[in-house]
DRENKE-228508 format. One record per residue (C-alpha): residue number from 1; residue in three letters; x, y, z. Coordinates in Angstrom, 2 decimals, padded with zeros to 5 digits. Layout:
+-----+-----+---------+---------+---------+
!   n ! res !       X !       Y !       Z !
+-----+-----+---------+---------+---------+
! NUM ! ALA !       X !       Y !       Z !
...
+-----+-----+---------+---------+---------+
END
This chain:
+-----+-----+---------+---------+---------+
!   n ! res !       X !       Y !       Z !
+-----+-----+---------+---------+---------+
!   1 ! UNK !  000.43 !  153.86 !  057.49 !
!   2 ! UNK !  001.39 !  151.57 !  059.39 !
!   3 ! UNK ! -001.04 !  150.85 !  063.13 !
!   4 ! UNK !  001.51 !  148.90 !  064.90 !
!   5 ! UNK !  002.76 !  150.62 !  068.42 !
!   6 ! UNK !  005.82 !  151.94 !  069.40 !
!   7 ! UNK !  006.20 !  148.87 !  071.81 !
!   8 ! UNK !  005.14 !  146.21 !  069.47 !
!   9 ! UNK !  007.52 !  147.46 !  066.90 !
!  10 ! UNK !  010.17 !  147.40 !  069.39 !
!  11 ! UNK !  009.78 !  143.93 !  070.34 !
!  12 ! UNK !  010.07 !  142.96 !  066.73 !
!  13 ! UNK !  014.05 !  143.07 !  066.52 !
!  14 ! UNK !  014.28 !  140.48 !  069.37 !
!  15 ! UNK !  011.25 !  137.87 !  068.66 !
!  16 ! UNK !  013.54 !  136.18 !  065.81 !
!  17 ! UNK !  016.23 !  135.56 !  068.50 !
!  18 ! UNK !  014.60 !  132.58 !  070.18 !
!  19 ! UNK !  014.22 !  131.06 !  066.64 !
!  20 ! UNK !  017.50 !  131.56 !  065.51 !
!  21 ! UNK !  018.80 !  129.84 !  069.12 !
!  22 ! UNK !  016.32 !  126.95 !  068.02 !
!  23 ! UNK !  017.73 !  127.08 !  064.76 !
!  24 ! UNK !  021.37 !  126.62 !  066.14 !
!  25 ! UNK !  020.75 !  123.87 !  068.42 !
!  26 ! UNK !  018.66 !  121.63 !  066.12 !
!  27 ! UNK !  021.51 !  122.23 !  063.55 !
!  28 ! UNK !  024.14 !  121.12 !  066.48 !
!  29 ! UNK !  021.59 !  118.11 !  067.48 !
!  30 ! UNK !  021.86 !  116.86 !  063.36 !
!  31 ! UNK !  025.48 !  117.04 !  063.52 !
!  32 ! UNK !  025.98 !  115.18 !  066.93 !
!  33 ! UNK !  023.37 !  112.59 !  065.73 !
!  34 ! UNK !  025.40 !  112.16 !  062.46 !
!  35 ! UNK !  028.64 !  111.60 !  064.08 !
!  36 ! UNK !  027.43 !  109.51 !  066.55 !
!  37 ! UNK !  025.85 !  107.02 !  063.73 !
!  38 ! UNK !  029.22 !  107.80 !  061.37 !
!  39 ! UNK !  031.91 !  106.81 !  064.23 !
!  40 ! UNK !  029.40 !  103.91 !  065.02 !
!  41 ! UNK !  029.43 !  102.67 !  061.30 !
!  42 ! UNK !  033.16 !  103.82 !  060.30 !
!  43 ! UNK !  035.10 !  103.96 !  063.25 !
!  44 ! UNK !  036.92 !  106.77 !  064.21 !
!  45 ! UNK !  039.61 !  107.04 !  061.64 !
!  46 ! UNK !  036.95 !  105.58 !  058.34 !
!  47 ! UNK !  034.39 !  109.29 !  060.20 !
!  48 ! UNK !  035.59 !  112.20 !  058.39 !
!  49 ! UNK !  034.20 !  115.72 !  059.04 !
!  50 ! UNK !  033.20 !  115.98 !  055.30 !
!  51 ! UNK !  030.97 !  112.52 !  055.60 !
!  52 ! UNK !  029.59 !  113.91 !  058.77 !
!  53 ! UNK !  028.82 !  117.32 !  057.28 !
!  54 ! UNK !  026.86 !  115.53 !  054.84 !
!  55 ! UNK !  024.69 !  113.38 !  056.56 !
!  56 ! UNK !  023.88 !  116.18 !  058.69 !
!  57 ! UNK !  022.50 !  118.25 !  055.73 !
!  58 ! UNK !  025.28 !  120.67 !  056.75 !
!  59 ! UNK !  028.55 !  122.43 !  055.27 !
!  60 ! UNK !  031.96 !  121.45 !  056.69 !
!  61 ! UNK !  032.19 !  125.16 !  057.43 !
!  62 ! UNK !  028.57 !  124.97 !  059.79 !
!  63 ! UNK !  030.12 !  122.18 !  061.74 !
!  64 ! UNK !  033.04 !  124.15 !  062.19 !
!  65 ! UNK !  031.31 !  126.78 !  063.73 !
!  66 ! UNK !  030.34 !  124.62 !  066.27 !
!  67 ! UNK !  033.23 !  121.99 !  067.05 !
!  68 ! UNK !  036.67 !  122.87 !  066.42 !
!  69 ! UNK !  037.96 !  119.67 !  065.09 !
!  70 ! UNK !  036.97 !  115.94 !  064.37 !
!  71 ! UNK !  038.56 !  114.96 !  068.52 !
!  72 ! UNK !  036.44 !  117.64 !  069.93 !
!  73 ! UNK !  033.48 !  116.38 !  068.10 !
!  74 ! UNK !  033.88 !  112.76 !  068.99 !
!  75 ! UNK !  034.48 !  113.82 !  072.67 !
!  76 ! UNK !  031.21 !  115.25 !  073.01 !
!  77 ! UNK !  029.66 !  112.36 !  071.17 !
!  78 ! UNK !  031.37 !  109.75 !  073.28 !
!  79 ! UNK !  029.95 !  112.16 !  076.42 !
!  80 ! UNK !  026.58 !  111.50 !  075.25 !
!  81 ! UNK !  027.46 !  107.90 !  075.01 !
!  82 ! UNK !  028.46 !  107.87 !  078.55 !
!  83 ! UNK !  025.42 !  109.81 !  079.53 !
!  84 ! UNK !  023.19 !  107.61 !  077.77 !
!  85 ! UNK !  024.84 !  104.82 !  079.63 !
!  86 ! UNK !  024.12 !  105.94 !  083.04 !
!  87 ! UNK !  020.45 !  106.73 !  082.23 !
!  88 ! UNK !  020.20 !  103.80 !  080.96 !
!  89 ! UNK !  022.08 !  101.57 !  084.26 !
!  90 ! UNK !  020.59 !  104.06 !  086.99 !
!  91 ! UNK !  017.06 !  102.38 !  088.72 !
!  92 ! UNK !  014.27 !  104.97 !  088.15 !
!  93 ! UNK !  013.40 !  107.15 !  090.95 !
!  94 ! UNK !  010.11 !  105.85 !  091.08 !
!  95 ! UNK !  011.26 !  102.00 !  090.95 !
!  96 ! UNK !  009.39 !  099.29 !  093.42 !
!  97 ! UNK !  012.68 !  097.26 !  093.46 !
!  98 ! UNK !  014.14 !  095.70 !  096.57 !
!  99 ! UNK !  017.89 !  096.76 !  096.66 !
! 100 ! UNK !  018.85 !  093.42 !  095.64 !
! 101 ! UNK !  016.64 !  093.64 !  092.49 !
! 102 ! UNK !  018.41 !  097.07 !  091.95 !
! 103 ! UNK !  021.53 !  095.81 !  092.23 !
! 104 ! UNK !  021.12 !  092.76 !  089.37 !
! 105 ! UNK !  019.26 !  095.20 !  087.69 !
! 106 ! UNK !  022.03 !  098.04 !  087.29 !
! 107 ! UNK !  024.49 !  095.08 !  086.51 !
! 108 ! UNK !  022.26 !  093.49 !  083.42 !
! 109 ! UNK !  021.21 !  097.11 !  081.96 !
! 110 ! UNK !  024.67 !  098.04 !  082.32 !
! 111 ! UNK !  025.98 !  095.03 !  080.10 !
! 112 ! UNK !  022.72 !  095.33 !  077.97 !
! 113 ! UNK !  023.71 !  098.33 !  076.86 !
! 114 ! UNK !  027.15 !  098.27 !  075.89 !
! 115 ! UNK !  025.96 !  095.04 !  073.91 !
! 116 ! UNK !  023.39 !  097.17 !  072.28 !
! 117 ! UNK !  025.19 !  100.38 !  071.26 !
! 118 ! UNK !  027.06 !  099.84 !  067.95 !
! 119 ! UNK !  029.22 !  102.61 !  068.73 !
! 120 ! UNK !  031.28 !  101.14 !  071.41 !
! 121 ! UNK !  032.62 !  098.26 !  069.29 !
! 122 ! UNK !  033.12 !  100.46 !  065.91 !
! 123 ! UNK !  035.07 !  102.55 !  068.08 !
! 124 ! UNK !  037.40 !  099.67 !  069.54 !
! 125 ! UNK !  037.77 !  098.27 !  066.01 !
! 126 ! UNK !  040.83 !  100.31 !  065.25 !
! 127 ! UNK !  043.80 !  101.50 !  067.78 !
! 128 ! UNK !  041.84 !  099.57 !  070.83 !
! 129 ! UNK !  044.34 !  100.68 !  073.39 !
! 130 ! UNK !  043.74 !  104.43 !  072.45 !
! 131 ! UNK !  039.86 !  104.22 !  072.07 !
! 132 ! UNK !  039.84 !  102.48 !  074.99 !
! 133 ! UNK !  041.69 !  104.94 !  077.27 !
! 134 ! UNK !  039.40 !  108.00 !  075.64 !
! 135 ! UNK !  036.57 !  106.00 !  076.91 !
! 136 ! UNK !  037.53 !  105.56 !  080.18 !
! 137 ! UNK !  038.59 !  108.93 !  080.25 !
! 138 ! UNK !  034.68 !  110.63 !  079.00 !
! 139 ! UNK !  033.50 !  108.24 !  082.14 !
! 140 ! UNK !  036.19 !  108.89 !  084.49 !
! 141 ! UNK !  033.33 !  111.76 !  086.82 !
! 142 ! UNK !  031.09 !  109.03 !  086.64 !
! 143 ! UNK !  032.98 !  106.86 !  088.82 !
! 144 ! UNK !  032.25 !  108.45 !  092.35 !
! 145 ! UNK !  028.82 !  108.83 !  091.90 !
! 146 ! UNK !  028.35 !  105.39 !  090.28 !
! 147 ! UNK !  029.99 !  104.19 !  093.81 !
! 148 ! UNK !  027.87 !  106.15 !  096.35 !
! 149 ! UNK !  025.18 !  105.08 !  094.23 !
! 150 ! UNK !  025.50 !  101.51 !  094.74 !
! 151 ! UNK !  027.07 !  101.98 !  098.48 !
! 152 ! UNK !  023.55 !  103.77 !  099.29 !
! 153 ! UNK !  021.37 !  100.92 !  097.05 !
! 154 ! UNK !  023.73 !  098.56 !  100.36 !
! 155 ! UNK !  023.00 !  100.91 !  103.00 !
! 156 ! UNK !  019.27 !  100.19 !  102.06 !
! 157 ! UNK !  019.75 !  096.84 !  102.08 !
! 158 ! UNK !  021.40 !  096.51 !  105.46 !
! 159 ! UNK !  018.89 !  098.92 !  106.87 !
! 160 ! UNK !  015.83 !  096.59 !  105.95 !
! 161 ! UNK !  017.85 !  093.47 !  106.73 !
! 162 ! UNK !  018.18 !  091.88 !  103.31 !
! 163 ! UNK !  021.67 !  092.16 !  103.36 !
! 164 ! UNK !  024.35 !  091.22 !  105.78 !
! 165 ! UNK !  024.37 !  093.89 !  108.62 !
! 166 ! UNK !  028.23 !  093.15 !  109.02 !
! 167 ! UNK !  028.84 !  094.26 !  105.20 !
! 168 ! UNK !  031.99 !  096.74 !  104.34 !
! 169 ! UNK !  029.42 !  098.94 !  102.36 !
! 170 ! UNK !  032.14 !  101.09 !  100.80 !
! 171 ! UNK !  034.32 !  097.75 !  100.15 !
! 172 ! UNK !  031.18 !  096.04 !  098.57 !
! 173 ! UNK !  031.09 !  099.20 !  096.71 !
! 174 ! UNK !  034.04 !  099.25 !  095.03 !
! 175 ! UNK !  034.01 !  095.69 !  094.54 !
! 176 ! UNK !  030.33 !  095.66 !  092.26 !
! 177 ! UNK !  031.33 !  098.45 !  090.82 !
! 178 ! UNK !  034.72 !  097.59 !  089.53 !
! 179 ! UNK !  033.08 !  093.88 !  088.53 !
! 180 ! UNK !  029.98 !  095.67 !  086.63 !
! 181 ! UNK !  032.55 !  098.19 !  084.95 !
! 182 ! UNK !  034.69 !  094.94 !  083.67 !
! 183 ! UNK !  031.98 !  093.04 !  082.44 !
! 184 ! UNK !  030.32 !  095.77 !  080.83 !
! 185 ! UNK !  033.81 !  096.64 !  079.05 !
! 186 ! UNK !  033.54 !  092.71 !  077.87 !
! 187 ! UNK !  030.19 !  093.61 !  076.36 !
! 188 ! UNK !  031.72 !  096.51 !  074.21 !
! 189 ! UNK !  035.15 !  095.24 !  073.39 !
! 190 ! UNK !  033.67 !  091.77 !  072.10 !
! 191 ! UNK !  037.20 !  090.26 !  073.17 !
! 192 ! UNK !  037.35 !  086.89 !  072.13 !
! 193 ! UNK !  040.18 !  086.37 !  074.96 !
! 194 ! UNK !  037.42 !  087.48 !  077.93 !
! 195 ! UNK !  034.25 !  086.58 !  076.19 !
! 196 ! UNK !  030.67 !  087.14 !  077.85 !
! 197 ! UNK !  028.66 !  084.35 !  077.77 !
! 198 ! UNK !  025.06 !  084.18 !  079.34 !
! 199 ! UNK !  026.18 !  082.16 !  081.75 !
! 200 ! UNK !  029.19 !  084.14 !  083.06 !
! 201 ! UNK !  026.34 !  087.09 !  083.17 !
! 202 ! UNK !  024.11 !  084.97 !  086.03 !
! 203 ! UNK !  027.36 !  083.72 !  087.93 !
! 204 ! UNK !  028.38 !  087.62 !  088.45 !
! 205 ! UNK !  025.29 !  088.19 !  089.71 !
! 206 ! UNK !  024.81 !  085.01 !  091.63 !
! 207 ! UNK !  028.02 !  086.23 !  093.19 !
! 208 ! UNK !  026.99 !  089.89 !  094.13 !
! 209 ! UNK !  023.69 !  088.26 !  095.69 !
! 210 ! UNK !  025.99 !  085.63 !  097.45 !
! 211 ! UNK !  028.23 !  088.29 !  098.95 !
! 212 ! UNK !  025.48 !  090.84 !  100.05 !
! 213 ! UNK !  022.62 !  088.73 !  101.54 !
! 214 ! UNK !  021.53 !  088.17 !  104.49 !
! 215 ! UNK !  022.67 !  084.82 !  106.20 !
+-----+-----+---------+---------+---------+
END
């Protein structure tokens, strides 16, 4: 007989739930981690569902069940890319940097990481143009933010003096950003016709100190 009460035996039913939901999302975690190392090794055309399925310890028809096709997977890898990027860029709340050492400091993690992250290149390595334009597309609502980001790190600096109180914040803005964004696509695209050499690194940021300071 059993000595279990009417409540307790009720709850049974639903404490499985959170487990299965656990269940689910480290089984979605495998697969994104196995196409994100599969489309950094083979590209996007050489990363086929079944390769992916496998390397996640999965069946094709698990994967299915949670991304429609191969282009809806890779979307939401190349999202987590993006993410990863602007965690990676973006100073830490708690940083003691002067906005100057912010701004060389978003600029060189920026490049760092696109130099870093195998993925980038493998996808570029076949139909550039294409790969290219999804990329800019997965970062495309990063844009604003990365902006007002940098136009507040120059607000800062005009406010303590370190930078030129006659600066065109939102100009200067758009300007680092649009430089950071190029040189960071140089780090990813390994372009032999716009190559990034230490030394073109320190002149971009000799220039964004050069433009911004104080005089």
């Amino acid at each position: 007989m059993s000595t279990e009460s009417p409540e307790a035996t009720a709850e049974l039913p639903h404490a499985g739930a959170p487990r299965r939901q656990d269940q689910s999302q480290l089984r979605r975690a495998r697969i994104l981690d196995a196409a994100r190392a599969c489309f950094g090794r083979d590209g996007y055309a050489g990363a086929t569902v079944a390769r992916i399925a496998r390397e996640a310890g999965v069946s094709n028809g698990l994967l299915y069940q949670f991304f429609r096709n191969k282009e809806q997977l890779f979307g939401v890898v190349l999202k987590q890319v993006v993410r990863d990027w602007v965690r990676a860029m973006v100073p830490r709340s708690d940083s003691a940097e002067t906005p100057a050492q912010a701004l060389e400091g978003m600029f060189r993690r920026s490049v760092d990481f696109c130099r870093s992250t195998p993925l980038l290149p493998a996808l570029l390595s076949r139909d550039p143009a294409l790969q290219l334009q999804r990329i800019q597309m997965a970062s495309a609502e990063r844009i604003e933010p990365h902006r007002k980001l940098v136009a507040s790190i120059l607000q800062a600096g005009v406010a303590s003096g370190e930078f030129r109180s006659d600066l065109d914040v939102r100009s200067a803005a758009d300007l680092i950003c649009q430089l950071q964004s190029d040189y960071s696509r140089r780090a990813y695209a390994d372009d032999p016709r716009f190559p990034l050499t230490p030394a073109l690194i320190e002149a971009a940021v000799r220039f964004i100190h050069d433009a911004v300071r104080a005089r």
